[in-house]
N, C-alpha and C positions, 0 to 999 in steps of 0.2 A: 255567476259566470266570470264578473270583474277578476274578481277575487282569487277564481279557479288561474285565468290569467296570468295575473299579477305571481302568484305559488310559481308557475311553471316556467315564465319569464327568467326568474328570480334565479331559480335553481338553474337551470341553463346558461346566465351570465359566472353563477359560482363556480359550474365544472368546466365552463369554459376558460375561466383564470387558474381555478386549478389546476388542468390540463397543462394551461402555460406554464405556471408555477414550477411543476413537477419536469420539464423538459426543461429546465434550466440546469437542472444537475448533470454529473457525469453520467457517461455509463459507469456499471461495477463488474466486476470479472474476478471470478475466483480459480488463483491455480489448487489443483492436488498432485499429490505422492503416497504411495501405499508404501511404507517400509515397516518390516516387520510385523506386516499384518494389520499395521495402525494406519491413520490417516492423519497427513501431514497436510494443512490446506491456508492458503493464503486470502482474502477478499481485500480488495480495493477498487479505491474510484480510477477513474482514467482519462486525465485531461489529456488534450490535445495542442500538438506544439503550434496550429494555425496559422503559419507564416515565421512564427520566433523560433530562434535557438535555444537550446535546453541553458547555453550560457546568460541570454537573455532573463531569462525566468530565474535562474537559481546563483549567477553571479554576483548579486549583493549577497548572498549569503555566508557572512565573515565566519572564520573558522568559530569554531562551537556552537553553531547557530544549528536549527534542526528543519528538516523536509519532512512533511509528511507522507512521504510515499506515494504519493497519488493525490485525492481529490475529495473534497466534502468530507463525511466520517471517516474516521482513523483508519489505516489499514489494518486490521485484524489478522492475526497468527494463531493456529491452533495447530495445537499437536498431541495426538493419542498416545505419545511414546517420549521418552526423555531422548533430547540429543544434547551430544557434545560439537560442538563447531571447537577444532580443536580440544584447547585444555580449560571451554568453558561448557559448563552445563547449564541447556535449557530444559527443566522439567518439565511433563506434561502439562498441559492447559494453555491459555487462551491469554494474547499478549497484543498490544500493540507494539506496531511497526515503525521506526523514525530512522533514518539516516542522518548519520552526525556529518557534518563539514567539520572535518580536522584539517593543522598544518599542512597535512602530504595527504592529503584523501576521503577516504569517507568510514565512517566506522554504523555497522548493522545495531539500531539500539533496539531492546524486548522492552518493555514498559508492562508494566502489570495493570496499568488501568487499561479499557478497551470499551469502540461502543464510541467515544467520546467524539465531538465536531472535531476534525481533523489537524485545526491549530492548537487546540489547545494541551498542548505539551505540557506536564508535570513532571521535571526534570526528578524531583522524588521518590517518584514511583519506578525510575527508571532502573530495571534488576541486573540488564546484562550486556555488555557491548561486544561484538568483533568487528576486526577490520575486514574492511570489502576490498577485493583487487580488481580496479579499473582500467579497462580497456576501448578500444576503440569496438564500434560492434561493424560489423561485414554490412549489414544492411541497416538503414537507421528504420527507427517505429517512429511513427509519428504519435500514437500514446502510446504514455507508458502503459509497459508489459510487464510486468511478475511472472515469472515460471518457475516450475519446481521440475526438476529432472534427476531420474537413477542412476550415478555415478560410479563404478565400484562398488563396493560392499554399504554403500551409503548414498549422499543426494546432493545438490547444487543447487541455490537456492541465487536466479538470475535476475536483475530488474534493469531494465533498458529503455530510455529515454533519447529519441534520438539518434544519435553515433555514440550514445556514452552508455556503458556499460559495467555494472558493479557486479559481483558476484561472490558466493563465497560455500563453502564445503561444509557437508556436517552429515553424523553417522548415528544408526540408534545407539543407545547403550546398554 
């Protein structure tokens, strides 16, 4: 009966740390967009600003330095359909997510590797970049938000933190 005890104790301290464990992560929150039939879908973690400003957080970040998008694992990009964001083409499949701090802004990077802990950045793998145009947003988030929205004959691909707001255009092909 000790022993039956000691088993039950035992395991009940383990799901109880692991419980904690696992509540120490973000939440995740995945946008989509159906264009052409295909599914365009974003997943990321979603820290929260808890008192700080988005300049707080991302302010040392000297140009060419990279954000993960969000929180814990990497933000994941997939897409059933090739797009052009402009005069760059992202072929179908499944990409990581980084935002670059450039001189004047912010530039959208694709990364081929995906899956991976969220800082760890392999500037290597990285296949495609465009620039995001930053705005002030009407209402701020307190986490960040991904969205994918129907624009035109193609989509808008939003991420907002805050009052700060990236954005940028892309179409099937």
């Amino acid at each position: 009966m000790k022993r039956v005890l000691m088993v039950v104790s035992g395991l009940a301290i383990f799901a109880a740390l692991a419980g904690f464990a696992l509540a120490q992560g973000h939440p995740r929150d995945t946008a989509k967009l159906t264009l052409s039939g295909k599914t365009i879908s974003v997943e990321y973690g979603r820290p929260e600003l808890k008192g700080r400003s988005v300049s707080d957080l991302l302010g040392g970040l000297m140009p060419g330095g990279f954000w993960r998008l969000g929180a814990d694992k990497s933000t994941t990009f997939s897409t059933g359909v090739d797009l052009a964001f402009s005069d760059v083409t992202v072929p179908q499949g499944e990409y990581s997510l980084w935002a670059q701090h450039v001189a004047d802004g912010w530039k959208l990077v694709f990364n081929k590797q995906h899956g991976q802990w969220g800082t760890r950045h392999d500037a290597a793998q990285d296949f495609a970049s465009v620039p995001l145009k930053e705005s002030k947003a009407s209402q701020p988030e307190e986490m960040v938000t991904i969205k994918l929205a129907k624009e035109g004959d193609g989509g808008v691909l939003t991420i907002q933190w805050g009052e700060m707001k990236l954005s940028t255009n892309f179409a099937a092909k």
